[in-house]
Every structure is written in C-alpha cells, then in structure tokens.
VEXPATI-552423 format. One record per atom (N, C-alpha, C): x, y, z; residue number from 1; atom name. Coordinates in nm, 3 decimals, padded with zeros to 5 digits. Example, Ala and Ser with C-alpha at 12.3 -4.5 7.8 and 13.67 -1.06 7.14 Angstrom:
# residues 2
LUMVEX      c1      c2      c3 num atome
LUMVEX  01.319 -00.569  00.780   1     N
LUMVEX  01.230 -00.450  00.780   1    CA
LUMVEX  01.320 -00.330  00.780   1     C
LUMVEX  01.285 -00.225  00.708   2     N
LUMVEX  01.367 -00.106  00.714   2    CA
LUMVEX  01.290  00.003  00.787   2     C
//
This chain:
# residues 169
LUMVEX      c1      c2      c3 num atome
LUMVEX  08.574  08.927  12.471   1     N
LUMVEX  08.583  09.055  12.402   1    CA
LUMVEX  08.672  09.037  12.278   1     C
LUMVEX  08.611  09.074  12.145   2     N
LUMVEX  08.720  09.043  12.041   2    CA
LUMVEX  08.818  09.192  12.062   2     C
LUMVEX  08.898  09.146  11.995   3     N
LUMVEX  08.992  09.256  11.971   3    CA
LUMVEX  09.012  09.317  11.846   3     C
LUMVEX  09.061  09.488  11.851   4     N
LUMVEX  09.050  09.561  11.758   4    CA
LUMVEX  09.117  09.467  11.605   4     C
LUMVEX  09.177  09.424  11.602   5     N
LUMVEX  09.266  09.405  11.503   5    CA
LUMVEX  09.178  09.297  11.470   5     C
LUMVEX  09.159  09.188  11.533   6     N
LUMVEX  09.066  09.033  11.536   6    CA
LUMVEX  08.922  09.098  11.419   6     C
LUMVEX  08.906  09.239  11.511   7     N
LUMVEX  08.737  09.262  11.408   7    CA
LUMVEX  08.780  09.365  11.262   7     C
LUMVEX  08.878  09.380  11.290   8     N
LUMVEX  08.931  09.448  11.156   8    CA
LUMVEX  08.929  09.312  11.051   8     C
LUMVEX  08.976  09.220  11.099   9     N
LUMVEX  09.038  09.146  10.999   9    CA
LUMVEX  08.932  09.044  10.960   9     C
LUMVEX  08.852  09.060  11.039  10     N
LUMVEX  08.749  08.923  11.021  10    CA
LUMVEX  08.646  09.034  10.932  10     C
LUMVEX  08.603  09.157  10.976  11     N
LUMVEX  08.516  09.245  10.866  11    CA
LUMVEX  08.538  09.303  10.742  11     C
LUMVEX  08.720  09.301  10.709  12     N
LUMVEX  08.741  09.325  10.612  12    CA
LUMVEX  08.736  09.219  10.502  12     C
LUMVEX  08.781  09.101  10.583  13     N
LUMVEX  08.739  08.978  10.514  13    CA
LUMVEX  08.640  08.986  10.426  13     C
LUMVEX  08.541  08.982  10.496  14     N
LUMVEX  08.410  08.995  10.452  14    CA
LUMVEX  08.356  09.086  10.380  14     C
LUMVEX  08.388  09.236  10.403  15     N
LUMVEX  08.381  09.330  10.292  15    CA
LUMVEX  08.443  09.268  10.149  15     C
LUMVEX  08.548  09.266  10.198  16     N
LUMVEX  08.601  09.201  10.050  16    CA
LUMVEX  08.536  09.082  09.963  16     C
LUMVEX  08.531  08.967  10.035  17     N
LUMVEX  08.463  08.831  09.969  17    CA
LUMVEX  08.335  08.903  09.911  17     C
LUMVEX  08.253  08.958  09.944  18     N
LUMVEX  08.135  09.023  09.901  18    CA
LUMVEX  08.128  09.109  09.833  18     C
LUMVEX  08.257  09.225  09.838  19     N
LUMVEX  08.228  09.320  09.656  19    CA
LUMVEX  08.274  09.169  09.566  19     C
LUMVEX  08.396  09.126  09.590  20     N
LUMVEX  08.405  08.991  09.477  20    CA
LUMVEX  08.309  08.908  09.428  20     C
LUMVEX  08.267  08.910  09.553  21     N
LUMVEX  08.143  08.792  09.462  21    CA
LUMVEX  07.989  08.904  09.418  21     C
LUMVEX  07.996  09.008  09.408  22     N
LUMVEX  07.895  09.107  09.357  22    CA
LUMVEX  07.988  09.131  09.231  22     C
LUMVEX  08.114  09.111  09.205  23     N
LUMVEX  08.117  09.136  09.019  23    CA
LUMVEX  08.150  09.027  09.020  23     C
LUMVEX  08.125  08.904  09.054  24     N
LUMVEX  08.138  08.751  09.011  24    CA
LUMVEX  08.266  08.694  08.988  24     C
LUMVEX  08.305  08.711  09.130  25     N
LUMVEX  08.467  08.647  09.097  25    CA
LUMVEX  08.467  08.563  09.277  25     C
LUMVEX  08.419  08.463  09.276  26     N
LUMVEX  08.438  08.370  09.367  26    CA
LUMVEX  08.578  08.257  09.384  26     C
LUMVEX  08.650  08.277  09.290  27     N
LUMVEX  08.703  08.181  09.291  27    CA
LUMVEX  08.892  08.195  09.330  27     C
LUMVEX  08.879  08.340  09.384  28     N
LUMVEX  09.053  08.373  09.411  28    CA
LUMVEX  09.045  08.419  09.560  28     C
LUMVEX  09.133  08.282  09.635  29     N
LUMVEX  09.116  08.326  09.795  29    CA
LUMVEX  09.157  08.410  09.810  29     C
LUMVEX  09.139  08.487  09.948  30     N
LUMVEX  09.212  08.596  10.012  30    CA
LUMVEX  09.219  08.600  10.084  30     C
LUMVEX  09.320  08.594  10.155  31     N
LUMVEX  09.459  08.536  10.260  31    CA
LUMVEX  09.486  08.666  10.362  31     C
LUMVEX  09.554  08.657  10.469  32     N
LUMVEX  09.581  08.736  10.582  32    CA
LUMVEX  09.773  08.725  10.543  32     C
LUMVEX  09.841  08.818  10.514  33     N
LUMVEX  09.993  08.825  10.556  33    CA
LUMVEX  10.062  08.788  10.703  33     C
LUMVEX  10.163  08.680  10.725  34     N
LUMVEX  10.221  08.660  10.833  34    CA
LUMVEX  10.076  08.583  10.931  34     C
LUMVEX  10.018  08.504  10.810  35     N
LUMVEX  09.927  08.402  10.957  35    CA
LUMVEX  09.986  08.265  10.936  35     C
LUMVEX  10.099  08.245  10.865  36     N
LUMVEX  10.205  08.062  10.912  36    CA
LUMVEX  10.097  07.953  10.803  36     C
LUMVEX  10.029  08.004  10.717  37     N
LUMVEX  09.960  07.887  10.685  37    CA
LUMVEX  10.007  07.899  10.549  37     C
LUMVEX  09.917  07.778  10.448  38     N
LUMVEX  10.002  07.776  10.327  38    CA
LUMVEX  09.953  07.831  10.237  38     C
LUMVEX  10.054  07.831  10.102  39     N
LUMVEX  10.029  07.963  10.049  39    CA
LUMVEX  09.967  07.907  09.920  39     C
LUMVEX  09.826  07.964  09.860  40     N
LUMVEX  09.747  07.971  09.817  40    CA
LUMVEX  09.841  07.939  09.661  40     C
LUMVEX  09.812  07.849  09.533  41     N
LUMVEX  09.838  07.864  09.424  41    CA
LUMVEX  09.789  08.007  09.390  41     C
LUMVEX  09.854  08.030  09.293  42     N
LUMVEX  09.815  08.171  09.194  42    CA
LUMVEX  09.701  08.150  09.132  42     C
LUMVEX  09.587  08.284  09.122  43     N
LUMVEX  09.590  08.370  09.177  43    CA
LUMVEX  09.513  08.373  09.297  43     C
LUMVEX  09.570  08.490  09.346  44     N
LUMVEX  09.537  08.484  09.535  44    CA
LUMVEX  09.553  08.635  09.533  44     C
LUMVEX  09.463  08.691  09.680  45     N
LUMVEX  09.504  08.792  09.726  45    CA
LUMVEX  09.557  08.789  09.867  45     C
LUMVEX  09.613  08.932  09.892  46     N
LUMVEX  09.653  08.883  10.046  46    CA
LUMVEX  09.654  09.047  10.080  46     C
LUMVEX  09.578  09.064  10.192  47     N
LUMVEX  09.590  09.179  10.251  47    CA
LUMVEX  09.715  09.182  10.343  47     C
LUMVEX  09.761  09.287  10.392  48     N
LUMVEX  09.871  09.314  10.484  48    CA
LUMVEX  09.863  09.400  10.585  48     C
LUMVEX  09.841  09.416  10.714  49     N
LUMVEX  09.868  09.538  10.792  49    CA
LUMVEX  10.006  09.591  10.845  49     C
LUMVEX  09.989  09.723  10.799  50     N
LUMVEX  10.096  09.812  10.789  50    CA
LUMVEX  10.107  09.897  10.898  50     C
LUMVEX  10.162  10.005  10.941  51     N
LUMVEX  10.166  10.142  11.023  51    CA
LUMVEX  10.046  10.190  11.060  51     C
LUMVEX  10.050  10.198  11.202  52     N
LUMVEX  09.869  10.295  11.256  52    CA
LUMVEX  09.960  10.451  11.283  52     C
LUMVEX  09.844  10.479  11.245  53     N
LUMVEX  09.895  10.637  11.315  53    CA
LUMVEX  09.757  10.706  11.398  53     C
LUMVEX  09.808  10.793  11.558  54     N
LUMVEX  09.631  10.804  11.633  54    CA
LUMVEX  09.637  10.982  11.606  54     C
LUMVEX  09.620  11.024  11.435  55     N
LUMVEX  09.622  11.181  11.477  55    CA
LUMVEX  09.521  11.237  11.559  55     C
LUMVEX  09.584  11.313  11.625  56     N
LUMVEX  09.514  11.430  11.738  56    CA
LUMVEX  09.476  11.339  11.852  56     C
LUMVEX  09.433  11.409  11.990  57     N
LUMVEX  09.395  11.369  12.117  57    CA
LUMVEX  09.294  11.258  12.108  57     C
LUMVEX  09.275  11.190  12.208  58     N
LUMVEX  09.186  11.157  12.295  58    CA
LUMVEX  09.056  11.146  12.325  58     C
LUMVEX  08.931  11.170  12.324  59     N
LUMVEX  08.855  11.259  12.385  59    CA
LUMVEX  08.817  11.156  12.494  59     C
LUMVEX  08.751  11.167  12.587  60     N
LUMVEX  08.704  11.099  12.694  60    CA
LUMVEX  08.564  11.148  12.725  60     C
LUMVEX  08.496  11.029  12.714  61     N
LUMVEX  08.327  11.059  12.747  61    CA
LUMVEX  08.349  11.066  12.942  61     C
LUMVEX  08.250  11.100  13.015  62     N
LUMVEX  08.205  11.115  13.150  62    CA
LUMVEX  08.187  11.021  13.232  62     C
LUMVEX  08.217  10.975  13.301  63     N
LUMVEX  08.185  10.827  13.368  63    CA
LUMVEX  08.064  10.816  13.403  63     C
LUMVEX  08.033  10.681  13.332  64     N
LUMVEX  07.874  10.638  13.376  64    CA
LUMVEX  07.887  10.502  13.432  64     C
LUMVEX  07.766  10.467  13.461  65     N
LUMVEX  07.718  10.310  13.524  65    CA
LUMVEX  07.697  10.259  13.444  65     C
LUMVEX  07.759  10.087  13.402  66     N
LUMVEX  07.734  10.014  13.321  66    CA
LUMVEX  07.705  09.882  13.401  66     C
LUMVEX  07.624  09.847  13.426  67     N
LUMVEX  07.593  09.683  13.449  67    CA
LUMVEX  07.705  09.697  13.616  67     C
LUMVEX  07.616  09.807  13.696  68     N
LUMVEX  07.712  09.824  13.859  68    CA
LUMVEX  07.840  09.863  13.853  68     C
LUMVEX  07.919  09.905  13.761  69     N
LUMVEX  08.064  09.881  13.717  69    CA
LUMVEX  08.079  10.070  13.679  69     C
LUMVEX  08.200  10.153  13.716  70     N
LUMVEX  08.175  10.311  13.670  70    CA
LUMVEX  08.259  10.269  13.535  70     C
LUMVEX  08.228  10.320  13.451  71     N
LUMVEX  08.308  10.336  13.299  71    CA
LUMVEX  08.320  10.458  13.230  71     C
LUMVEX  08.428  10.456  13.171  72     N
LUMVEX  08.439  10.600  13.123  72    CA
LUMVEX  08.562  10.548  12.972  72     C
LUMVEX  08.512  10.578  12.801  73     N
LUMVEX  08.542  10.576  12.719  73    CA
LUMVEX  08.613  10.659  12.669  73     C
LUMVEX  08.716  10.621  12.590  74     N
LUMVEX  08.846  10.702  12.555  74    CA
LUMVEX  08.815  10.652  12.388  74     C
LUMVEX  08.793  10.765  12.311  75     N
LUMVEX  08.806  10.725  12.127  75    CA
LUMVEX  08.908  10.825  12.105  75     C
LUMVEX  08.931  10.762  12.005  76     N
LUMVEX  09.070  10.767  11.956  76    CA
LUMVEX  09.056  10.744  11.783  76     C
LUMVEX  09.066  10.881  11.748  77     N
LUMVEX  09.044  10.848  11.563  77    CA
LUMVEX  09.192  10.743  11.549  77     C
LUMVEX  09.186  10.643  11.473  78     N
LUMVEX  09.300  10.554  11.424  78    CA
LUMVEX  09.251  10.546  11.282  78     C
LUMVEX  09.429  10.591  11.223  79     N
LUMVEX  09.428  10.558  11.085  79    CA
LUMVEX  09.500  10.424  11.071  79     C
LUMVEX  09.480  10.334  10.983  80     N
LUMVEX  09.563  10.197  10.969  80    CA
LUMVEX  09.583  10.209  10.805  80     C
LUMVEX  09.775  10.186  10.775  81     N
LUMVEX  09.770  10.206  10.637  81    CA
LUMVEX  09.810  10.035  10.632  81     C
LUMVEX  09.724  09.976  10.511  82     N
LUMVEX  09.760  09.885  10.471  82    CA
LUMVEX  09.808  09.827  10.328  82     C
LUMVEX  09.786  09.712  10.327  83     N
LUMVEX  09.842  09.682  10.141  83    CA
LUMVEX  09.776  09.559  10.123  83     C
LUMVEX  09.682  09.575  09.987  84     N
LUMVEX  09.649  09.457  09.917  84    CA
LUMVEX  09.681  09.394  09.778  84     C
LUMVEX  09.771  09.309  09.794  85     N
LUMVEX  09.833  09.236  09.699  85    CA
LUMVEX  09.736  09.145  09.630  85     C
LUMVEX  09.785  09.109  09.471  86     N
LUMVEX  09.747  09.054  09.406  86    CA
LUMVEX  09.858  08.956  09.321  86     C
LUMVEX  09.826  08.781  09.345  87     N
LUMVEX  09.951  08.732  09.304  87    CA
LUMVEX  09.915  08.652  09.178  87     C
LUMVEX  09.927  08.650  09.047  88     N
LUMVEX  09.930  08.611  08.944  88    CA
LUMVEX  09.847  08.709  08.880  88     C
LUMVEX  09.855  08.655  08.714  89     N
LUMVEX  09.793  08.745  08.639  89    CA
LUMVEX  09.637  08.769  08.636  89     C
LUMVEX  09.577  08.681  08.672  90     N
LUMVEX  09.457  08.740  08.674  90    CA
LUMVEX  09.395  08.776  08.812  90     C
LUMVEX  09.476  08.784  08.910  91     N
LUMVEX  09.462  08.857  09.035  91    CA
LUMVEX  09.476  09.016  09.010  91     C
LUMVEX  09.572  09.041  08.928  92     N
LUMVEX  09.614  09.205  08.887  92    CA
LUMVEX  09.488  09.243  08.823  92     C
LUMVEX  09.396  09.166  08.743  93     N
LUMVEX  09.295  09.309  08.695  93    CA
LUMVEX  09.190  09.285  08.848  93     C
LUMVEX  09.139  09.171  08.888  94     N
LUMVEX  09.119  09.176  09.018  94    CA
LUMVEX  09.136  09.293  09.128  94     C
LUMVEX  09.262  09.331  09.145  95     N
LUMVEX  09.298  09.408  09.236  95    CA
LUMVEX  09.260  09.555  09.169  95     C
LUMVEX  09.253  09.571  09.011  96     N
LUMVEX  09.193  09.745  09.005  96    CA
LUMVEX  09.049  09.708  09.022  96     C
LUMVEX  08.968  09.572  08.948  97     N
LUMVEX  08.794  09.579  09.040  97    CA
LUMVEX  08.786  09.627  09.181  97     C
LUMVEX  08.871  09.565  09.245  98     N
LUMVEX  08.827  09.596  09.371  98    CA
LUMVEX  08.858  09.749  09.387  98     C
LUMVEX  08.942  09.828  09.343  99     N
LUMVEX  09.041  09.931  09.378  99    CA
LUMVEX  08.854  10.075  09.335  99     C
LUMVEX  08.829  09.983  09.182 100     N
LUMVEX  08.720  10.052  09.133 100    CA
LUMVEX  08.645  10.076  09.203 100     C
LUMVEX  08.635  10.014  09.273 101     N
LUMVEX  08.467  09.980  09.350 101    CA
LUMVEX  08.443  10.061  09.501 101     C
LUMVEX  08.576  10.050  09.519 102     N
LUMVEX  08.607  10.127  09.684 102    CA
LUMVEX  08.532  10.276  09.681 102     C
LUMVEX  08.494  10.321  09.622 103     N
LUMVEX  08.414  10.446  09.617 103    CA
LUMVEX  08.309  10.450  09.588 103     C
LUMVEX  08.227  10.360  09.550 104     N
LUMVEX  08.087  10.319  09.497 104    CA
LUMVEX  08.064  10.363  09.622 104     C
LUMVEX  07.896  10.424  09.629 105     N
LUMVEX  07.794  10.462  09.740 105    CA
LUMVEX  07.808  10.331  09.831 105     C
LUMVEX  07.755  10.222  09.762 106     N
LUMVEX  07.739  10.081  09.796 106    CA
LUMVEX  07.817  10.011  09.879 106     C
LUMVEX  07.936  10.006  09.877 107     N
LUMVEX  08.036  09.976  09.915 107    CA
LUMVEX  08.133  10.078  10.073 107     C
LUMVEX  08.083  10.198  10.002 108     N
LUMVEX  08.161  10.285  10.123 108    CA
LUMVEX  07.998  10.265  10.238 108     C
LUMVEX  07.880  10.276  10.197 109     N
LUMVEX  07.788  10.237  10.316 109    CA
LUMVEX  07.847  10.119  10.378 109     C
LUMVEX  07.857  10.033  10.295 110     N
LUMVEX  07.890  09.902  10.375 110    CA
LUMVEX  07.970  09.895  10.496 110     C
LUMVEX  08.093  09.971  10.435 111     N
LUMVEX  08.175  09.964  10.540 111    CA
LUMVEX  08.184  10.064  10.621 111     C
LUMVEX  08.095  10.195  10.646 112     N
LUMVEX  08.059  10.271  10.734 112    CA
LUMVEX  07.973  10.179  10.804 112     C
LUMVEX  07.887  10.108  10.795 113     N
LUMVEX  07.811  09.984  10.898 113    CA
LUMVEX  07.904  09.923  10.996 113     C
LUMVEX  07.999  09.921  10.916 114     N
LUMVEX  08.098  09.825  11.000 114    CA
LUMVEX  08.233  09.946  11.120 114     C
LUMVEX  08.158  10.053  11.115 115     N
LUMVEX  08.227  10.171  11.172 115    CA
LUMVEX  08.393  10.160  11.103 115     C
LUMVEX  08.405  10.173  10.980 116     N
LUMVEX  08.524  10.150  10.875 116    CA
LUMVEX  08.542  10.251  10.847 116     C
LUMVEX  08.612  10.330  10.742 117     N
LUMVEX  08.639  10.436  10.604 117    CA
LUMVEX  08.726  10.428  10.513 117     C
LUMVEX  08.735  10.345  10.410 118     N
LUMVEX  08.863  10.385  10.355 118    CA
LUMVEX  08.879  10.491  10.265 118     C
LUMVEX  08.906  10.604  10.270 119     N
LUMVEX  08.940  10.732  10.277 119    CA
LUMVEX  09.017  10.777  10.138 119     C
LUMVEX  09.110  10.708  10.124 120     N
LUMVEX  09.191  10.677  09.996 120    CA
LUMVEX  09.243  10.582  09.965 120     C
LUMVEX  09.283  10.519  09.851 121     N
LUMVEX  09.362  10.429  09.781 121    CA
LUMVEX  09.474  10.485  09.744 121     C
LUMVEX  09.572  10.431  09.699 122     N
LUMVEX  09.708  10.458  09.647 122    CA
LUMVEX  09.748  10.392  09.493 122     C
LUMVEX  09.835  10.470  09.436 123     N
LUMVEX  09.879  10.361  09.288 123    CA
LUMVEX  09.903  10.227  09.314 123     C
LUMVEX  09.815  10.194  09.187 124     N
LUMVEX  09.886  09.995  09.194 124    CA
LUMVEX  10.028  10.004  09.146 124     C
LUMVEX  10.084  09.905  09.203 125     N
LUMVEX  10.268  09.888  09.177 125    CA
LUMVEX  10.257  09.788  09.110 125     C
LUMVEX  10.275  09.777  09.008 126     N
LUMVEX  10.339  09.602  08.966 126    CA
LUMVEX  10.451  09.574  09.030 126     C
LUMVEX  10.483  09.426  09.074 127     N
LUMVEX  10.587  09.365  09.152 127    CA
LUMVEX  10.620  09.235  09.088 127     C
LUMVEX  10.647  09.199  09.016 128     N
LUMVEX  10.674  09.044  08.973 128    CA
LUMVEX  10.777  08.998  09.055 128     C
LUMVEX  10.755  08.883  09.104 129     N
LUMVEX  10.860  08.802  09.164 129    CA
LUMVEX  10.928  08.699  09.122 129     C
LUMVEX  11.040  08.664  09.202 130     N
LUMVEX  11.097  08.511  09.117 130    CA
LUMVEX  11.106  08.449  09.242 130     C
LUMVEX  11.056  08.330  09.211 131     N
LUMVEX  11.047  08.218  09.262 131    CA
LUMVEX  11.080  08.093  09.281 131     C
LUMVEX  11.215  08.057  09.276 132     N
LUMVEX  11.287  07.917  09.223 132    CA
LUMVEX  11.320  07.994  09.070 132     C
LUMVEX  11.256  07.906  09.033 133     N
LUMVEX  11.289  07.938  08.880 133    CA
LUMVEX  11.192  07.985  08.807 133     C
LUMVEX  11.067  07.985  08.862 134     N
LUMVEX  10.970  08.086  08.779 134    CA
LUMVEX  10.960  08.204  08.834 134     C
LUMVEX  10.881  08.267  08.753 135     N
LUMVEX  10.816  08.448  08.741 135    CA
LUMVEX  10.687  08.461  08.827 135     C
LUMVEX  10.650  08.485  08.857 136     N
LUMVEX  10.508  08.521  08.881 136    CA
LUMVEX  10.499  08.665  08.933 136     C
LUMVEX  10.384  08.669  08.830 137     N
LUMVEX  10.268  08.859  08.791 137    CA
LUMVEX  10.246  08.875  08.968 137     C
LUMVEX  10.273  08.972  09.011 138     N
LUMVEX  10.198  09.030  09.097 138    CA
LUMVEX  10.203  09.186  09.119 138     C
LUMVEX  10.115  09.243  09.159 139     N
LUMVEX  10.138  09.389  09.216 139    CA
LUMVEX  10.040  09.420  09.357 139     C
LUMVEX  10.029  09.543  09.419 140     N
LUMVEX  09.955  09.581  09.525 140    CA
LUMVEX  09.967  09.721  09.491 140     C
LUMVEX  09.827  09.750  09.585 141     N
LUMVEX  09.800  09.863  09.618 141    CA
LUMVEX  09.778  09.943  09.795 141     C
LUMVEX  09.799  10.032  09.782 142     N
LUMVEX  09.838  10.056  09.979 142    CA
LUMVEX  09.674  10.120  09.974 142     C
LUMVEX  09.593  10.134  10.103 143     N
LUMVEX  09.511  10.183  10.128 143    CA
LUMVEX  09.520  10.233  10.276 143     C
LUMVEX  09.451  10.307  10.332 144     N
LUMVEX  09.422  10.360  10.469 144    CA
LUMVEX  09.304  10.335  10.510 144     C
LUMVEX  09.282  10.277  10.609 145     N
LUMVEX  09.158  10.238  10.656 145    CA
LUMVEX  09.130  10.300  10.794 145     C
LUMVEX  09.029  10.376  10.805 146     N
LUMVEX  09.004  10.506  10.941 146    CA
LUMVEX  08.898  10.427  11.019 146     C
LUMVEX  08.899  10.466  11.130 147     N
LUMVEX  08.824  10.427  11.237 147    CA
LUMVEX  08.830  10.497  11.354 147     C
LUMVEX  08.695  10.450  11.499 148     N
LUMVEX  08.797  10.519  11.567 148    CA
LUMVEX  08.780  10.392  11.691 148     C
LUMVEX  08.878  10.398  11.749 149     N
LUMVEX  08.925  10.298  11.854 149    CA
LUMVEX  08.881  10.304  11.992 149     C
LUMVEX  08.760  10.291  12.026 150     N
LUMVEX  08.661  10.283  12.182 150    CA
LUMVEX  08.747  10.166  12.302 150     C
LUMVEX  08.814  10.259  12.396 151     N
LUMVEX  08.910  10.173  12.521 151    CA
LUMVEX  08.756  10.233  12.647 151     C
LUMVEX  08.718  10.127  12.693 152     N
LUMVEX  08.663  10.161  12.787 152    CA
LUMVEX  08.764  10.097  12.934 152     C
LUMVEX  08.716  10.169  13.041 153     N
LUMVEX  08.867  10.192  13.161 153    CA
LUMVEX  08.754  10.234  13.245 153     C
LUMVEX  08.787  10.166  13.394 154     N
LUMVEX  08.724  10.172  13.504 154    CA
LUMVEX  08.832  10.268  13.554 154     C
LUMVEX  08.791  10.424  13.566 155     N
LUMVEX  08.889  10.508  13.621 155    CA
LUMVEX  08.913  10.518  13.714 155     C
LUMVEX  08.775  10.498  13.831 156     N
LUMVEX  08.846  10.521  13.967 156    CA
LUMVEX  08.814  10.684  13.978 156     C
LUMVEX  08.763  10.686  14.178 157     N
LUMVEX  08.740  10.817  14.212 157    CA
LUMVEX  08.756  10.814  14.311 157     C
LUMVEX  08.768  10.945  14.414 158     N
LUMVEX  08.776  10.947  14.517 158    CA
LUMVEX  08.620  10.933  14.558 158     C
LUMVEX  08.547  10.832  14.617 159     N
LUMVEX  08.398  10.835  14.682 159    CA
LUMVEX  08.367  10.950  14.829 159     C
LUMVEX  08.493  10.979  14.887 160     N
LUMVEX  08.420  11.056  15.005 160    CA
LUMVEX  08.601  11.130  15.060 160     C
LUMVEX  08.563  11.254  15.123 161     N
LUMVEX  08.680  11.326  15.124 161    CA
LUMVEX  08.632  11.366  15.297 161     C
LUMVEX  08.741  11.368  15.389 162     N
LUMVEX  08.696  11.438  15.507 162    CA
LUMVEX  08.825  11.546  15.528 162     C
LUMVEX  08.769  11.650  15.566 163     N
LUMVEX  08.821  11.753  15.586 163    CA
LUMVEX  08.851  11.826  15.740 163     C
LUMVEX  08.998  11.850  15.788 164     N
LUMVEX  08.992  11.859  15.941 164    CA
LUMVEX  09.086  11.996  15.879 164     C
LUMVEX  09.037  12.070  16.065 165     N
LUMVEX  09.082  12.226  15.985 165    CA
LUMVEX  09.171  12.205  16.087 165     C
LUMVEX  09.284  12.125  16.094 166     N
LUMVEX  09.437  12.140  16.115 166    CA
LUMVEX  09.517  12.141  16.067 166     C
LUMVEX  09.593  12.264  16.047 167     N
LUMVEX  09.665  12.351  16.055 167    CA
LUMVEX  09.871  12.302  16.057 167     C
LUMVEX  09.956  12.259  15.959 168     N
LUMVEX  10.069  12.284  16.002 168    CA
LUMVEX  10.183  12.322  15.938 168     C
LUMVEX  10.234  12.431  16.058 169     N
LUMVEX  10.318  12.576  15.994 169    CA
LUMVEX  10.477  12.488  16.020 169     C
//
C-alpha cells in the first residue's frame, strides 16, 4: 500500500516535470526538501512540505464487504500548505512559469486526475542566500494543495446479541 505522502510526492513530481517540459524547460532538476541527498548545482527547484490542516469532520461511508473482509471508509478533506523554491537566477523566472500556469484549465484537470487541487498560490519572496562566500538568487512561493484523505478500518460489530429477561434489583 503506498502511502499518502509517498503518492503526493511521487504525483507532484510528475505534475511538475510535465508543465516544465510543456513550456520547454527540461533541464532544472527538482528535488524533494530533507531527503539527505546531494544538492543539485544552481539552478534547481525544490519543493517542501509544510503544515496539514483536516478542516471540518470526518464523514464515514457504511460498512461493506470487500474481498470477505467488512470495511468501512473515513475521508477526511486535508489541506497541505507547501513551498516551492527556486535556487539561482534562472530558476526565479522558472518559478513564476510554473506559478502562471497553475490555473490553466490544462493543468488544474491534470491534477484533479490525480484527486489533487491547488486552490491558491501565494506571493513569490525573493530570498538570496550566502553561501561560503558567494550569493546565490533564490526565492519561493507557498501553495496549498487540497485533497481528501481515504483511511479504510475494519470496524468491528457485534454479529449476534442474546437476550435473557433476568432481572437485578
């Protein structure tokens, strides 16, 4: 079973590499934050996951039969705010293409396929950093990415109840 975060990250991947290479920019990796590996010369992008938040309840579907097994589904709207950075200078106009594009018909289908939304974008920040002794251009932008989060759970029932009419006072 992959996991929520595992298919977030592997489909956003992919959303992304693919508006890039639909306005012809193949050539600036894009990296996962906090995965220990090394870090890409400039320019690069790097997504980040940030704060979930689960507004409102629960809902719970009815228990059914799945493959002999009773199951019963719990969704859960989840918002996930994240941040996509852009590190050198020609990663920064990079990061408003992509920022552009997030609202195209094209693009928001896409990632409704992938049961996605991103809902809004946020201002780009410029951030330049120092580094030893050099500068390097970078900025990001925060986004929210909506979904909703399917826990399926073997709940458990009572199968049979017996009833004795005794009585104690």
């Amino acid at each position: 079973m992959i996991t929520e975060r595992q298919y977030i990250k592997d489909n956003l991947y992919n959303f992304f590499i693919e508006l890039l290479t639909a306005q012809g920019i193949t050539d600036i990796p894009l990296i996962y934050d906090n995965e220990n590996g090394p870090r890409p010369k400039s320019p690069f992008l790097m997504v980040e996951f940030r704060s979930t938040v689960n507004p409102g309840m629960p809902t719970y579907s009815k228990v059914s039969l799945a493959d002999g097994t009773k199951v019963q589904h719990i969704i859960q709207h989840t918002r996930r705010n994240m941040t996509l950075y852009g590190f050198g200078e020609r990663a920064l106009d990079v990061l408003e293409i992509i920022k552009s594009q997030l609202n195209a018909d094209i693009w928001v289908d896409k990632l409704r396929k992938l049961n996605m939304v991103i809902p809004q974008t946020m201002e780009t920040l410029e951030s330049p950093q120092s580094f030893e002794t050099t500068q390097e251009n970078g900025a990001s932008f925060d986004f929210d990415l909506t979904y909703l989060r399917v826990i399926e759970t073997n709940p458990g029932y009572i199968e049979t109840v017996e009833l004795n009419q005794s009585f104690t006072q």
